[in-house]
N, C-alpha and C positions, 0 to 999 in steps of 0.2 A: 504494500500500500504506500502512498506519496505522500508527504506531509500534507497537510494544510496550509490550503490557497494554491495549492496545484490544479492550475487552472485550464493552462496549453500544452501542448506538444512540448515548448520551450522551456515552462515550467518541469514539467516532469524529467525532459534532458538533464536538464542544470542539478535536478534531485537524485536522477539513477548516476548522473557522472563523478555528484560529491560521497555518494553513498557508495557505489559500486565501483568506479574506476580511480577515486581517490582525488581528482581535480575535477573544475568545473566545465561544463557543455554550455556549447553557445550552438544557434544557429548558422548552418552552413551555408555559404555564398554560391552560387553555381561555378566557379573556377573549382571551388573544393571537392565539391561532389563528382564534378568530372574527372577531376585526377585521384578521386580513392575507390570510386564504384567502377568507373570507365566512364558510365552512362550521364547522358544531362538532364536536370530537374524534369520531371513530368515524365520522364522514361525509365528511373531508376527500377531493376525488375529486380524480383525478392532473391535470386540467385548470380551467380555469376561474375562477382565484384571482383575487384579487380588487391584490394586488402579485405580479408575478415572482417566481419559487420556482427555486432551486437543488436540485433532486432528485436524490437518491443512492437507487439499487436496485441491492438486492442481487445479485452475478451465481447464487446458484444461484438464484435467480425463473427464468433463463435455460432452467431445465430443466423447467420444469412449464409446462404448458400442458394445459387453459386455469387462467387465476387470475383471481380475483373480487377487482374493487376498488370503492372507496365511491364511491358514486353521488351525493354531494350530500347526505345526511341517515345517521345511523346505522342507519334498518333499508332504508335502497335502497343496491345494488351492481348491477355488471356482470361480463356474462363477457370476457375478453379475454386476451390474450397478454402475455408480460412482455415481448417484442418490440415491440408493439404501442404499448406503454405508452412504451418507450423511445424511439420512433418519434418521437409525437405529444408528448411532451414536452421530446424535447432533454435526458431525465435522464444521469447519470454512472453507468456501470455499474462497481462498484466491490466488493470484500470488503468487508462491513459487520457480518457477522453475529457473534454471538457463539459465540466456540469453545466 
């Protein structure tokens, strides 16, 4: 669970980065993300990166089935399950969302 006033994506970063990685998360610029995953903003797909990724999903994704994730480029995605997703990536199934 994320402290109190974990409110964003952002919030929650800055929480799992002081808690679990020992230094704090900011927000990734798209230069960044292009040179850690490969892939650019809107196309990062849940595999294939290009350094190890610590992955947090949301547990309601848990309830929708199917969900579309990015396939490698902003206008290609996939069908697939948040189960599926969880499966194949070893992510942390976690409360993330904003209340």
């Amino acid at each position: 669970m994320f402290p109190d006033g974990t409110h964003t994506a952002s919030d929650a970063a800055a929480a799992i980065g002081s808690a679990i990685l020992g230094f704090s998360v900011k927000t990734a610029d798209a230069r960044w993300v292009r040179d850690v995953t490969g892939f650019a903003i809107g196309g990062v797909a849940p595999v294939g990166h290009l350094s190890p990724a610590r992955l947090q999903i949301d547990e309601d994704l848990m309830a929708l089935d199917p969900i579309w994730a990015a396939a490698g480029s902003p206008r290609h995605n996939f069908r697939t399950s948040a189960r599926e997703i969880a499966q194949v990536t070893g992510g942390n199934i976690a409360d993330v969302k904003k209340s």
